[in-house]
N, C-alpha and C positions, 0 to 999 in steps of 0.2 A: 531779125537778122540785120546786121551791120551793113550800109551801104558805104564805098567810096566816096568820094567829091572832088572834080577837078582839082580844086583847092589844098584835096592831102586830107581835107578833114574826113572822120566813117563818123556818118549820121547812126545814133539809135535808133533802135525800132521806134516804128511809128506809136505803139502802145506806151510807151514812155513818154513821148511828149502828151498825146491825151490824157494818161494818167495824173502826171504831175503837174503840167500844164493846166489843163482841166482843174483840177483841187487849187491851182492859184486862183485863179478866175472865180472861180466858185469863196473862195477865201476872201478873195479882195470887193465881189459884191457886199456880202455877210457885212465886213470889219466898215465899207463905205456908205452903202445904204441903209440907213435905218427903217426902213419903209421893207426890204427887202430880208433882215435881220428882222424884223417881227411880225412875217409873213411865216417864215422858216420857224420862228422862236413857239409860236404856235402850234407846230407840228410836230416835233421836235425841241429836247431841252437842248440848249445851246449857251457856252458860258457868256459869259458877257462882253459886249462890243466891244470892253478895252481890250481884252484878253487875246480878242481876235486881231484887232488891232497890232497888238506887240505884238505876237505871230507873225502878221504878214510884214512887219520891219523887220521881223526876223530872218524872216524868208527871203528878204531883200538882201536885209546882208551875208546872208549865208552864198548866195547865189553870187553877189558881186565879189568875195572873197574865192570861191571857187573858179570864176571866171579868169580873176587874176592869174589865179597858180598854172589855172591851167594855158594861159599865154607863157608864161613862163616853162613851163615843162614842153608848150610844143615848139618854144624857139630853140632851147635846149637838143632838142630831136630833131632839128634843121624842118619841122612842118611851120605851115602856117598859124602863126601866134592869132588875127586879129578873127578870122573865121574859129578855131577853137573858141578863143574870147568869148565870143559873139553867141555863138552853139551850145556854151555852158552856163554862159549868163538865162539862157533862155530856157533847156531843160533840167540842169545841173551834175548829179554824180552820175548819171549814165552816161554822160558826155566826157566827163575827167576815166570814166572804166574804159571805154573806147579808145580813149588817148594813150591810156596803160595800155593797150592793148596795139597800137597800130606802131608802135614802135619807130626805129629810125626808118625812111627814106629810103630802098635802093636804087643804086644807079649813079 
């Protein structure tokens, strides 16, 4: 469930950030550490360090391109552009659904 924020910003559920959060972090060891990449490669088939590599730039730029829009959409709706920014850069499309979702302001 969607919480409020002084801010105007509604946080996703907490299962979204661990979810996607989580598979960053988990992603960005993989693509960073090789020690940790052939710990896992062992147990597990896992493509190869570039691959995961270009993923997690992917990831980045998917996330910083969402972040933007969604500054944009919540200036648009008279909310808080840098708190949205900041909340979608970090978990991503559940934070831009939330945005669709809290609409304009009353008051």
């Amino acid at each position: 469930m969607a919480r409020a924020q002084r801010s105007g910003v509604v946080r996703p559920s907490l299962f979204w950030f661990l979810l996607l959060d989580g598979g960053i972090v988990a992603l960005t060891k993989l693509a960073v550490s090789k020690s940790a990449y052939d710990k896992v490669d062992d147990m597990v088939a896992l493509p190869p360090r570039e691959t995961l590599q270009a993923m997690l730039i992917g990831t980045a730029v998917i996330h910083a391109t969402e972040a933007v829009v969604a500054g944009r959409m919540a200036r648009r709706r008279g909310l808080s552009p840098r708190g949205w920014r900041l909340q979608t850069l970090v978990v991503g499309f559940p934070s831009l659904r939330s945005l669709r979702r809290a609409g304009r302001p009353t008051g």
